[in-house]
VEXSENU-846381 format. One record per residue (C-alpha): residue number from 1; x, y, z. Coordinates in nm, 2 decimals. Layout:
VEXSENU-846381
   num        x        y        z
   NUM        X        Y        Z
...
END
This chain:
VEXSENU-846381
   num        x        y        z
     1    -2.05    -0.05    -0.32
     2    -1.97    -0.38    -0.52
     3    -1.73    -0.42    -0.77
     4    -1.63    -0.66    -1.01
     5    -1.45    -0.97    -0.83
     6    -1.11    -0.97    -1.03
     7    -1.14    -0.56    -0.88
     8    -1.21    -0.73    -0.53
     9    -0.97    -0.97    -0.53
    10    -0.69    -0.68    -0.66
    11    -0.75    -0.45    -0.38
    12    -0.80    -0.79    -0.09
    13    -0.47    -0.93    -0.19
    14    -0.32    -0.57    -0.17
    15    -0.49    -0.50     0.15
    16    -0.36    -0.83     0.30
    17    -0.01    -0.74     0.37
    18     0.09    -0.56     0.71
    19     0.39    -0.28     0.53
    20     0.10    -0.21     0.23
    21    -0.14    -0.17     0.53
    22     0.15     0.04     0.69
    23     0.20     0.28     0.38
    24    -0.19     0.34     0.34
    25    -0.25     0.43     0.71
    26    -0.01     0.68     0.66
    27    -0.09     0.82     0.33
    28    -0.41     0.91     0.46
    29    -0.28     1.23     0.61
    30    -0.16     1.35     0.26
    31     0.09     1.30    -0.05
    32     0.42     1.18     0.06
    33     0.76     1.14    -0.07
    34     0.91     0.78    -0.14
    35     1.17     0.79     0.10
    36     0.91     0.95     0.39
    37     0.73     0.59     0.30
    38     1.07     0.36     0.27
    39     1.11     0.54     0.65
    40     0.77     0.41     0.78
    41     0.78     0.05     0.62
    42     1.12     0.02     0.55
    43     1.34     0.08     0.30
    44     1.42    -0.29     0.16
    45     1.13    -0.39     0.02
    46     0.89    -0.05    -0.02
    47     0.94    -0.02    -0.37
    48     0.79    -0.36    -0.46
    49     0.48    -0.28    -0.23
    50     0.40     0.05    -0.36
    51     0.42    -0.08    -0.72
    52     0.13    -0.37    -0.61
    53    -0.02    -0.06    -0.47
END
């Protein structure tokens, strides 16, 4: 399913780090809590990631 290329480029450039990577592997069992996130990725910089999320 195509989408517009600034919509593309959004969700590549999200997709291209490894903790943002990280956090939406393990979303994908359900809704978590921030700090069950910061314990996956790390707690330094998850706040900036899930913001570009």
């Amino acid at each position: 399913m195509p989408g517009k290329p600034e919509e593309i480029k959004m969700v590549s450039n999200a997709m291209a780090n490894i903790p943002r990577r990280k956090m939406m592997s393990f979303l994908v069992d359900g809704e978590k809590t921030v700090g069950e996130i910061g314990e996956v990725v790390g707690k330094s910089m998850h706040d900036y990631h899930l913001k570009i999320l």
